[in-house]
C-alpha positions in Angstrom: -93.3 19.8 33.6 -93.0 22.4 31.4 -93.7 26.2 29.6 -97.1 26.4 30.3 -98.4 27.0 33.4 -101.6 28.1 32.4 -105.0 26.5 33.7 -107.7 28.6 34.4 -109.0 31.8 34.2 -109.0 35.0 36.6 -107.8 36.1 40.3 -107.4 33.6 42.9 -109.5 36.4 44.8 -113.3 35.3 45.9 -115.8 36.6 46.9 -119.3 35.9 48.8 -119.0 33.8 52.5 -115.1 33.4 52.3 -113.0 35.8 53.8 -110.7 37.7 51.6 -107.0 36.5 51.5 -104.1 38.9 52.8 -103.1 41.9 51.4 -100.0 40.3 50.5 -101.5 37.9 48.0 -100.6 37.0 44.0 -103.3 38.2 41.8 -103.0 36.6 39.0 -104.5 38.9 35.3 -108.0 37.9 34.4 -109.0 35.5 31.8 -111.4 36.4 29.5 -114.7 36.0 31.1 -115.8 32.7 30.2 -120.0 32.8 31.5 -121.3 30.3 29.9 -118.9 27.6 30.8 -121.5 24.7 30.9 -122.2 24.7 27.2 -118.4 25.2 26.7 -117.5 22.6 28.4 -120.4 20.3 26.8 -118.3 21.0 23.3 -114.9 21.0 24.7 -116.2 17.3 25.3 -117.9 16.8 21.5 -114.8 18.1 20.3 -112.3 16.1 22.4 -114.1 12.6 21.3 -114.4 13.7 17.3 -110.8 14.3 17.8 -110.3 10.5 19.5 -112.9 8.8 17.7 -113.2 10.8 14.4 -109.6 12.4 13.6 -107.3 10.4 15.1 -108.0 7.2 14.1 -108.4 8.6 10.2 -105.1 10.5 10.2 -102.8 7.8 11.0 -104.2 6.5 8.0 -103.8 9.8 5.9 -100.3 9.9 7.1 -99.3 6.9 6.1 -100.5 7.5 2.4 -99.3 11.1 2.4 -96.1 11.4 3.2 -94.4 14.5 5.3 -92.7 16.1 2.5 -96.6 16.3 0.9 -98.1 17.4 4.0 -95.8 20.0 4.4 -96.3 21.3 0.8 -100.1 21.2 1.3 -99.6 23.1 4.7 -97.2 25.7 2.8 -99.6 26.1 -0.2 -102.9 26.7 2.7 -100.8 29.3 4.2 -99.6 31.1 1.0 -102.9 31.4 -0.5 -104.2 33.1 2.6 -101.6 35.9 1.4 -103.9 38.5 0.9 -105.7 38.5 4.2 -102.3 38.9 6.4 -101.7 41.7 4.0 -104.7 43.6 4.8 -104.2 43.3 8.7 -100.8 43.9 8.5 -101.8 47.2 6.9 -104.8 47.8 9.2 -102.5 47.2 12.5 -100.1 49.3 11.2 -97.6 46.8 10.9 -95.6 48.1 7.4 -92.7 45.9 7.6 -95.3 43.0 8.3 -96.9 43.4 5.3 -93.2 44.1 3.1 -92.3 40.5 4.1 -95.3 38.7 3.9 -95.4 40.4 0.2 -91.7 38.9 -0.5 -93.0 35.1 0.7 -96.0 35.3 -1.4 -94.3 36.4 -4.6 -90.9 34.1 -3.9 -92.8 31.4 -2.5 -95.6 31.6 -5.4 -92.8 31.8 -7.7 -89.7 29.9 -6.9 -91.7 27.3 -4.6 -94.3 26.6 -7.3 -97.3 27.9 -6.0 -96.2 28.1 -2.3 -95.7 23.9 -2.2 -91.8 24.7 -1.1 -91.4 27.6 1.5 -88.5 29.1 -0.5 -89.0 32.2 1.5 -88.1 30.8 5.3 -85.1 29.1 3.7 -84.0 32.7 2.7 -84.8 34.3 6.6 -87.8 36.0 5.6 -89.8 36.6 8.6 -93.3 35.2 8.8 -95.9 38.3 10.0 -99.1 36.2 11.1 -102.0 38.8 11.0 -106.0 38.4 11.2 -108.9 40.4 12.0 -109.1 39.3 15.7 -105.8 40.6 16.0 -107.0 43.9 14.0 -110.0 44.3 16.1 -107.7 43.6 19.0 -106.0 46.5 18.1 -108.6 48.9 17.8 -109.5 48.2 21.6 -112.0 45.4 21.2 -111.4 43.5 24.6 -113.2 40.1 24.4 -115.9 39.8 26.8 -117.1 35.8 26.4 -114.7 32.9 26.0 -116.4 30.9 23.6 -115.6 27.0 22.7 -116.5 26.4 19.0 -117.5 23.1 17.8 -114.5 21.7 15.6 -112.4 25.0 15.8 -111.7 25.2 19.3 -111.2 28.2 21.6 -112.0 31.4 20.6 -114.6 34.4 21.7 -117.0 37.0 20.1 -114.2 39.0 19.1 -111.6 36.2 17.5 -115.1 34.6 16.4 -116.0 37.5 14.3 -112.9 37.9 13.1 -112.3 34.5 11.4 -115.5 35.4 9.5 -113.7 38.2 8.2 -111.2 36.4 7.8 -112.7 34.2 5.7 -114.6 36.8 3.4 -110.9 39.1 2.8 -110.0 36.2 0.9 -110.5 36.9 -3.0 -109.5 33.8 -4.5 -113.1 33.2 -2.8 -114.7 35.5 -5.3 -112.7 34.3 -8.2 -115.3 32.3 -9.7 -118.2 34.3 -9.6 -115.9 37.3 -11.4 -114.1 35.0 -14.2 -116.5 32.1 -15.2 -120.1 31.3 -16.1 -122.3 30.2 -13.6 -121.7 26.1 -13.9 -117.4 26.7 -13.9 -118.3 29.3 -10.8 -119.8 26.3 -9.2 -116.8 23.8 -10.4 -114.4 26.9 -9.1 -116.1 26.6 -5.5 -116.7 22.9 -5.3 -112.7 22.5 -5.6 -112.1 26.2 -3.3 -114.0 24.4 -0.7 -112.2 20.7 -1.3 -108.9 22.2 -1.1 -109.7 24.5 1.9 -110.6 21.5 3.5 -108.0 19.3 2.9 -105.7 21.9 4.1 -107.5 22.2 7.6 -107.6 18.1 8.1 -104.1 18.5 6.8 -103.3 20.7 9.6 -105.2 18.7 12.1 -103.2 15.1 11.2 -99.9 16.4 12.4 -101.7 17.8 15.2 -104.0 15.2 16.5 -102.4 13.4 18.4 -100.6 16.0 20.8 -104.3 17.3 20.9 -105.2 14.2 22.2 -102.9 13.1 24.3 -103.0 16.5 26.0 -106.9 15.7 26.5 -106.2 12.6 28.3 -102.9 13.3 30.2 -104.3 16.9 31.9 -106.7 16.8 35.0 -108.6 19.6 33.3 -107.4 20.4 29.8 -110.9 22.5 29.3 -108.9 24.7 32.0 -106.1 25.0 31.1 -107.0 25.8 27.2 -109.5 28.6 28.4 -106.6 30.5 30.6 -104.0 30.2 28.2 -105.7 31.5 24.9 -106.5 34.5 26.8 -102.4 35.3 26.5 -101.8 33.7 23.1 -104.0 36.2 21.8 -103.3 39.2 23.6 -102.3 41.7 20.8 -99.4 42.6 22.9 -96.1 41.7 22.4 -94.0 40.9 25.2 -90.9 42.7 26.6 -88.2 39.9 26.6 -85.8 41.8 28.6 -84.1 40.2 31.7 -84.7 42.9 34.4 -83.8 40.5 37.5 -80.8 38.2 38.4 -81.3 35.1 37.6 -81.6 31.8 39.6 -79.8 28.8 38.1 -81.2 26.3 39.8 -84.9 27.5 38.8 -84.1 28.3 35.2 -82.7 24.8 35.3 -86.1 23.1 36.3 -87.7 24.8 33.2 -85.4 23.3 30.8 -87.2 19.7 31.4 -89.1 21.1 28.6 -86.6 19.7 26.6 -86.8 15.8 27.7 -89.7 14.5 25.5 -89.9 11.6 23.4 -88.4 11.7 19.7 -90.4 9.1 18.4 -93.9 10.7 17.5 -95.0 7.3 16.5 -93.8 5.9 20.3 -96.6 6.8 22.5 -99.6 5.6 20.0 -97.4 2.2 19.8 -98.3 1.6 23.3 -101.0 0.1 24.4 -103.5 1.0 27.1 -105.7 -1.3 29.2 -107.3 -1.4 32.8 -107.6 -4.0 35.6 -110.2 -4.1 38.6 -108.4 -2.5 41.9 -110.3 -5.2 44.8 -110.2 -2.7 47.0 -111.8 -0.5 45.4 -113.8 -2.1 42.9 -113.3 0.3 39.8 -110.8 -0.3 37.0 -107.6 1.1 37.0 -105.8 2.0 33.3 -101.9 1.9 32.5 -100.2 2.0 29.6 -97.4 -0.5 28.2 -94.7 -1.2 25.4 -93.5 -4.3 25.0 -90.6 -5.9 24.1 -91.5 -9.0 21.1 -89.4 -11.4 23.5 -88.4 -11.7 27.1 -87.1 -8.8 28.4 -87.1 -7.4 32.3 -89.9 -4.1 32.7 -89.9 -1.5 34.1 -92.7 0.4 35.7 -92.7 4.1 36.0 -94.1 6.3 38.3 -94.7 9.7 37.1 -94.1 13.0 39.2 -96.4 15.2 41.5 -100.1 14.9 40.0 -99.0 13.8 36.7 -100.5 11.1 34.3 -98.7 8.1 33.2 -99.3 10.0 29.6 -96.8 13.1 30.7 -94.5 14.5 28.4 -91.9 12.8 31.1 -93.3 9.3 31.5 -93.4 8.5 27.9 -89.5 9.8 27.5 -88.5 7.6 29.8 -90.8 5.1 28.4 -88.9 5.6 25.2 -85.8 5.7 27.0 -85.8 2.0 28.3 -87.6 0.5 25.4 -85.2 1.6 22.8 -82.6 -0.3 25.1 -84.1 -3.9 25.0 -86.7 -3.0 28.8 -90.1 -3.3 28.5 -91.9 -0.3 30.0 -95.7 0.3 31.7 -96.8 4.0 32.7 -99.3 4.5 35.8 -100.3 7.7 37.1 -99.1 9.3 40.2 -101.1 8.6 43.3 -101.9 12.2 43.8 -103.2 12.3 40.0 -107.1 12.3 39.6 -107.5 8.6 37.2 -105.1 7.3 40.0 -107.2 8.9 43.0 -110.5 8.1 41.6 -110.0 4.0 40.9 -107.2 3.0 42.7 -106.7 5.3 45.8 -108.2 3.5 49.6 -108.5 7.0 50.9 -110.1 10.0 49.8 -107.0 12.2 49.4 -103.8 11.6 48.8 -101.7 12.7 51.8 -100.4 9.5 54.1 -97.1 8.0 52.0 -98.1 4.5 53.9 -101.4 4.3 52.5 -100.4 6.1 48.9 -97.3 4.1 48.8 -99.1 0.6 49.5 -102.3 2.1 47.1 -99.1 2.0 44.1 -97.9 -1.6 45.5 -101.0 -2.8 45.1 -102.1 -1.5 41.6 -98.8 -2.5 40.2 -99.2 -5.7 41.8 -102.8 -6.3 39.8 -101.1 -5.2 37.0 -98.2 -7.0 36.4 -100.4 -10.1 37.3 -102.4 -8.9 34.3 -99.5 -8.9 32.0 -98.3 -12.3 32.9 -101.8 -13.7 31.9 -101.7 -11.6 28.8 -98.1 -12.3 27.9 -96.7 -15.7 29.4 -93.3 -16.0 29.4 -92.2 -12.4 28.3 -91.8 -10.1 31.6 -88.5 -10.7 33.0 -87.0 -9.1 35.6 -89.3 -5.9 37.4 -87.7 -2.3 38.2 -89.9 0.1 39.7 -89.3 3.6 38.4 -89.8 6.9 39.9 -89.2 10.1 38.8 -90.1 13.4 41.3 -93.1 11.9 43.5 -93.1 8.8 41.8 -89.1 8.4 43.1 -90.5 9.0 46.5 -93.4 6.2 46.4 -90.4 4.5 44.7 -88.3 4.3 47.6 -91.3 3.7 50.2 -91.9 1.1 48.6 -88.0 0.0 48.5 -88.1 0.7 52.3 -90.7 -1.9 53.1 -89.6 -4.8 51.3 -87.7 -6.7 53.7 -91.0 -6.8 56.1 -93.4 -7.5 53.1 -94.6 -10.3 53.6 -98.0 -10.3 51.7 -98.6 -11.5 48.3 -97.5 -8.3 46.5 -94.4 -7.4 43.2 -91.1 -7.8 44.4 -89.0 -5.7 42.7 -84.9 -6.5 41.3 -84.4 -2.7 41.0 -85.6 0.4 42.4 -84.3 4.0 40.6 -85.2 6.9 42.4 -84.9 10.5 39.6 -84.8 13.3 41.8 -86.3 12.4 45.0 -87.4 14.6 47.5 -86.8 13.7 51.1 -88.9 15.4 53.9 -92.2 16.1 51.6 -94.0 18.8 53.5 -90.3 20.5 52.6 -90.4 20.4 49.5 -94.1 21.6 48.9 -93.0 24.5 50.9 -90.2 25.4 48.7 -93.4 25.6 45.8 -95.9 27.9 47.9 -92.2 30.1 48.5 -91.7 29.7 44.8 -95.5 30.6 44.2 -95.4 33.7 46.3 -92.0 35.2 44.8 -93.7 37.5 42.6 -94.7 39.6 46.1 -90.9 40.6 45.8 -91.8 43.3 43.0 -93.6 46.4 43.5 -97.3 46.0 44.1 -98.3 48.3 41.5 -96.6 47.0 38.8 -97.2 43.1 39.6 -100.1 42.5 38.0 -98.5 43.6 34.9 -95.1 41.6 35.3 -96.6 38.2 35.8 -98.6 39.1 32.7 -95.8 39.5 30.7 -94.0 36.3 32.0 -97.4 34.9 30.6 -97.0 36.7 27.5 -93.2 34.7 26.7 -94.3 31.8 28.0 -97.1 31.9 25.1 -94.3 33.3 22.1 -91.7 30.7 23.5 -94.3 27.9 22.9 -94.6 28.8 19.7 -90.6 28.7 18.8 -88.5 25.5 18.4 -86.3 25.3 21.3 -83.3 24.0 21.9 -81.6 23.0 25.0 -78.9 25.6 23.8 -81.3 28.6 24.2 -81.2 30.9 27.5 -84.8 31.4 28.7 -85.6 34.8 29.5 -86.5 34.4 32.8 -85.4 36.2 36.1 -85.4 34.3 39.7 -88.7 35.6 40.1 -90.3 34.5 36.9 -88.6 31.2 37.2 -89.8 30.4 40.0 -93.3 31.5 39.9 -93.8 29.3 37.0 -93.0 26.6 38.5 -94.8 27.3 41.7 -97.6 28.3 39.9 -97.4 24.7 37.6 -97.7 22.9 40.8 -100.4 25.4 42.4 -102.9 24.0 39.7 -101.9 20.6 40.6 -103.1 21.5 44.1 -106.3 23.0 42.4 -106.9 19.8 40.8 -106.2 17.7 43.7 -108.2 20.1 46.0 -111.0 19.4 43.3 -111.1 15.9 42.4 -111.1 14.6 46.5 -113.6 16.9 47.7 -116.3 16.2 44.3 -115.7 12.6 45.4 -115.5 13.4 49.7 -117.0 17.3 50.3 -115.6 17.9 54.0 -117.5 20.9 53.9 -113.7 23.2 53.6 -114.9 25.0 50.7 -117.2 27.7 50.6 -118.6 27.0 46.7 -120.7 24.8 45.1 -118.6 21.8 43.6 -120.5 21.6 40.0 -118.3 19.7 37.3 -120.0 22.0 34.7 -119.4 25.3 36.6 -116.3 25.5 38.1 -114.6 28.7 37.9 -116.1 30.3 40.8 -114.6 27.1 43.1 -111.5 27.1 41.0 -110.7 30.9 42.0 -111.7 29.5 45.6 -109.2 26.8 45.8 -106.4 28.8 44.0 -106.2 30.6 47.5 -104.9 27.2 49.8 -101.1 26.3 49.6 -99.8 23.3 50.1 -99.4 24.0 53.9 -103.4 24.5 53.8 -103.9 21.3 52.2 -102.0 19.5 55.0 -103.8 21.4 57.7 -107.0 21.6 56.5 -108.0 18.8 54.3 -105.3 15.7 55.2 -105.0 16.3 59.3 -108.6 16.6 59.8 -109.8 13.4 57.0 -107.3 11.5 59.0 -108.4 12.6 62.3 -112.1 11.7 61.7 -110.3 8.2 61.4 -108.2 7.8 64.5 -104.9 8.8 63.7 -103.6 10.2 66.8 -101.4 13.4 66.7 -102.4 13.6 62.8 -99.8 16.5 62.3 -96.9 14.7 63.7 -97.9 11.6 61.5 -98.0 12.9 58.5 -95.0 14.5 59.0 -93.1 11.5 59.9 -94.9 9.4 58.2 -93.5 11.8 54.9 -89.8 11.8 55.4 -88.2 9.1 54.0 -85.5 9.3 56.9 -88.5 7.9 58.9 -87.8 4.4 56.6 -83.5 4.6 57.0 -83.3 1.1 58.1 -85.3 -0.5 55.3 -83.2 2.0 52.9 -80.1 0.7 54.2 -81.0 -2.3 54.1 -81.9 -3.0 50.4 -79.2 -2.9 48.2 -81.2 -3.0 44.8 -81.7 0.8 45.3 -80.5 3.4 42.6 -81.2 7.2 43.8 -79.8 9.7 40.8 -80.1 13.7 42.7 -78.9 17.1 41.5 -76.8 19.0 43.6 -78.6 22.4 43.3 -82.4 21.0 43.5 -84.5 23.5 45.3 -86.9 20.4 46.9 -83.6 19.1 48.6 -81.3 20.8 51.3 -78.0 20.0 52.7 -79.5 18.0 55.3 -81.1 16.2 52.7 -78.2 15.7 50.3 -76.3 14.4 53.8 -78.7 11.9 54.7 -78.5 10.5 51.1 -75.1 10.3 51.0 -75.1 8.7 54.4 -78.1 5.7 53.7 -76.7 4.9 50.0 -73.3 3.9 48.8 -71.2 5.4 46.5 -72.6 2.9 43.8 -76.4 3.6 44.8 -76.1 7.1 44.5 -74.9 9.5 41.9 -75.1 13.5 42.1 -75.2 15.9 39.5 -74.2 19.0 40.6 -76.1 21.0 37.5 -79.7 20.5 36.7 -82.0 21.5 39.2 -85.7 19.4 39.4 -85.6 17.5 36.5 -84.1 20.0 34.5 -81.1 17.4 33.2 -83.0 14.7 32.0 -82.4 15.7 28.2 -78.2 15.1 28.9 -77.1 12.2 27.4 -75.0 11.7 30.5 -78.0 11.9 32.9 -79.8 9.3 30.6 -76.7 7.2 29.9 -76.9 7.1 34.4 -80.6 6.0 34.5 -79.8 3.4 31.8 -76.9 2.1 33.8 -79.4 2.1 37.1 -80.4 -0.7 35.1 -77.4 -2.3 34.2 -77.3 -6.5 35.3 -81.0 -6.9 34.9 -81.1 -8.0 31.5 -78.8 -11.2 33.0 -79.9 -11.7 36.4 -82.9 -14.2 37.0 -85.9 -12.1 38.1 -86.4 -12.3 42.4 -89.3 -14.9 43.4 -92.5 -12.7 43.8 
């Protein structure tokens, strides 16, 4: 997870055949309206596979011949000769000292850094005062009324859309040519204007390409999530940073598992991906792998809540192992849509028997697949879970003394913050979604607007694990809740576009989907239980449905098989909101003092970037490098 909890646009509010919801409900602020969504969404697609098959593939070759240091300059020179266009705004906004400092970094940069090649001027703490005429207009009251998706430049609307055409003619080193030289050097002048604007955009777009990308691939609906969140980044209103509430440490803590990502940029294109047939299912499933050029044990992750084996998370602690001699294969999380879709025997994800043998299974195929690939090379198996995945993990764990069919085997099990009654913990996130009911009504709107607008200036900064985020209890955990609501959405989504039980009230259309989305946005985690999982398992005999689920997912419904497997490593946080002191009791009660450790700091997830938390997960490991490998 992460600082940006944006994914679609407007009120969860709807209207037509469904009732309103409560009084008492979050409204979330409006997107810009985005009525034309089907032909937005057919370019979101032609852009997303020029940026696979096109851009991607051709950068890693430009980066290899131009090195970072000549990027950068390129970069700095694009933005330095755009001077005079972030002059004029800064002037038309109104913004004086904008326009003093971006005068300074033009003439120092220009000067000292040779033509703006060397940013001189951010060395020296000049500040940076990013101005255009979208922004202008912005200013002037133009709201935007149509979210528009441009072919190769990406979200925008009429407004922003407008304005880069302005943009574009404020710049006078445009009319250079025609002023200075004859006709032919005008001509010359423009032929090498154009090249060099150019080179400076697919300069930009190399050391971008592949976040872009991988963001394409690893969200259920990036399309989404791009559409609500450029709403806020450019909202020409700047956000009040001030603390008004008291804090909640173990909240604030979550959020900071922004700052567990790989280091490596290179690391997640050096894995690679394939797919293998599910038989159950008949459709191919894909993971992704890394490894190791000689025998070494591997270890298969399991990603969180939702989340694609291409998370920020997953490939950290894919980087994490490899870099210390394990081989390491991502899949997504059962209750993710490429993982629902291929490999999934029911039709949502609900029933930890049936999701937890679903995972058995495909890893199964999988590591199968890898032997046949790579004879000889796949030592001994871990399977590891982080969130979610550490629940599946431990199911998993649970039933191996009584597995007697043909499936993995595993020498190690490590379980990263585990939850342990699951309809618990998804309570604690429709709490944590409804905690902005806790300010005034009148003024709520507005607040969760402005947690929106320092979400989108914090993504924008380099953080550091250092920095405080400025976020009160409320905030904090409203992001998060709100994160995990949109999972819902999707999950809501992708099962009933593949099984309608006739729950929701709007068209499913894969082209159209805001109206379904807004919908959707109104079920909680409880509603998904009660009206989508007890009556699908009902129509297929499950007796008391309620009951069984909730058994069914509570891993103290499995103590004996727990106790009972000694290859378990379970690695908690004291203060994590999805466990309580029951919880933390039955732990320390199932596991010994070498199967469990306990942080008492951190959170959900929020510790992972400590080199002490790592250095544990490592050592979950330890012995495996040297053991032989159980038979499977």
């Amino acid at each position: 997870m992460g600082l940006a909890p944006f994914a679609h646009g407007q009120q969860p509010t709807v209207a037509g055949p469904v009732s309103p919801p409560p009084a008492q409900t979050v409204v979330l602020p409006k997107s810009v309206p985005d009525p034309i969504e089907p032909v937005n969404r057919v370019l979101w697609a032609f852009n997303k596979e020029l940026m696979t098959g096109v851009i991607k593939p051709t950068s890693r070759v430009y980066r290899f011949i131009v090195v970072k240091p000549a990027r950068s300059g390129i970069a700095n020179m694009g933005r330095n000769i755009t001077y005079p266009d972030r002059l004029v705004n800064n002037l038309l906004q109104g913004k004086w000292s904008g326009a003093r400092d971006e005068t300074y970094r033009f003439f120092c940069n220009s000067v000292i850094g040779v033509g703006g090649i060397w940013d001189v001027a951010t060395k020296w703490h000049v500040a940076k005062s990013d101005a255009d005429f979208g922004q202008t207009f912005g200013k002037w009251g133009w709201k935007p009324a149509c979210f528009l998706m441009l072919p190769l430049l990406g979200p925008s609307n009429e407004r922003d859309t407008l304005g880069w055409a302005a943009d574009t003619a404020a710049n006078p080193f445009y009319y250079v040519g025609p002023l200075k030289f004859s006709e032919t050097d005008a001509a010359t002048y423009h032929g090498a204007y154009s090249y060099f604007t150019y080179t400076v955009a697919y300069n930009d777009l190399a050391d971008n390409v592949d976040e872009y990308v991988r963001f394409s691939k690893a969200e259920m609906d990036p399309y989404a999530e791009i559409e609500y969140a450029w709403t806020f980044v450019r909202k020409n209103r700047v956000a009040d940073f001030e603390v008004k509430g008291k804090q909640d440490e173990a909240s604030l803590e979550t959020l900071e598992s922004v700052f567990f990502t790989f280091k490596d940029p290179e690391f997640p294109d050096r894995g690679r991906t394939r797919s293998v047939l599910i038989p159950a299912t008949g459709r191919r499933l894909k993971f992704t792998y890394w490894l190791q050029p000689g025998k070494a044990p591997v270890v298969y992750i399991v990603p969180g809540l939702g989340a694609h084996r291409l998370a920020e998370t997953s490939l950290a602690l894919a980087e994490l192992v490899y870099k210390n001699g394990f081989s390491a294969v991502c899949v997504s999380s059962p209750f993710n849509a490429e993982f629902m879709e291929h490999a999934s025997t029911a039709a949502l994800p609900a029933y930890l028997p049936v999701d937890g043998h679903d995972l058995h299974v495909a890893i199964t195929v999988i590591d199968r697949r890898l032997n046949a690939l790579y004879s000889g090379r796949l030592g001994g198996k871990t399977l590891m879970g982080y969130s979610m995945g550490a629940f599946d993990a431990l199911y998993v764990a649970s039933t191996e003394p009584t597995n007697h069919s043909p499936l993995i085997r595993f020498d190690r099990y490590v379980a990263v913050n585990t939850p342990v009654r699951l309809l618990h913990g998804v309570s604690k996130l429709d709490e944590f979604y409804r905690a902005p009911l806790d300010w005034p009504g009148a003024e709520r709107t507005s607040d969760i607007e402005n947690t929106f607008l320092k979400v989108a200036a914090l993504s924008k900064l380099k953080l550091t694990p250092q920095a405080s985020l400025p976020f009160d209890g409320v905030e904090s955990k409203f992001l998060i809740g709100l994160m995990f609501r949109f999972t819902l959405r999707d999950i809501i989504f992708d099962s009933q576009r593949r099984h309608n039980m006739g729950v929701l009230q709007h068209p499913i259309r894969n082209f159209r989907r805001q109206p379904l989305y807004q919908e959707i946005l109104n079920y909680s985690y409880q509603d998904y239980f009660d009206k989508f999982a007890v009556p699908y398992y009902q129509a297929r005999g499950m007796a008391a449905p309620a009951e069984t689920l909730e058994k069914a997912d509570d891993l103290r419904t499995y103590d004996a098989g727990l106790r009972a497997n000694p290859d378990i490593r379970v690695i908690v946080n004291q203060n994590d909101f999805l466990l309580e002191d029951e919880d933390l009791a039955w732990l320390r009660a199932t596991f010994t003092s070498e199967q469990l450790t306990v942080f008492s700091q951190g959170g959900h997830l929020g510790n992972l970037y400590n080199p002490m938390v790592q250095k544990t997960i490592l050592g979950a490991l330890a012995g495996l490098k040297s053991s032989p490998p159980k038979s499977q």
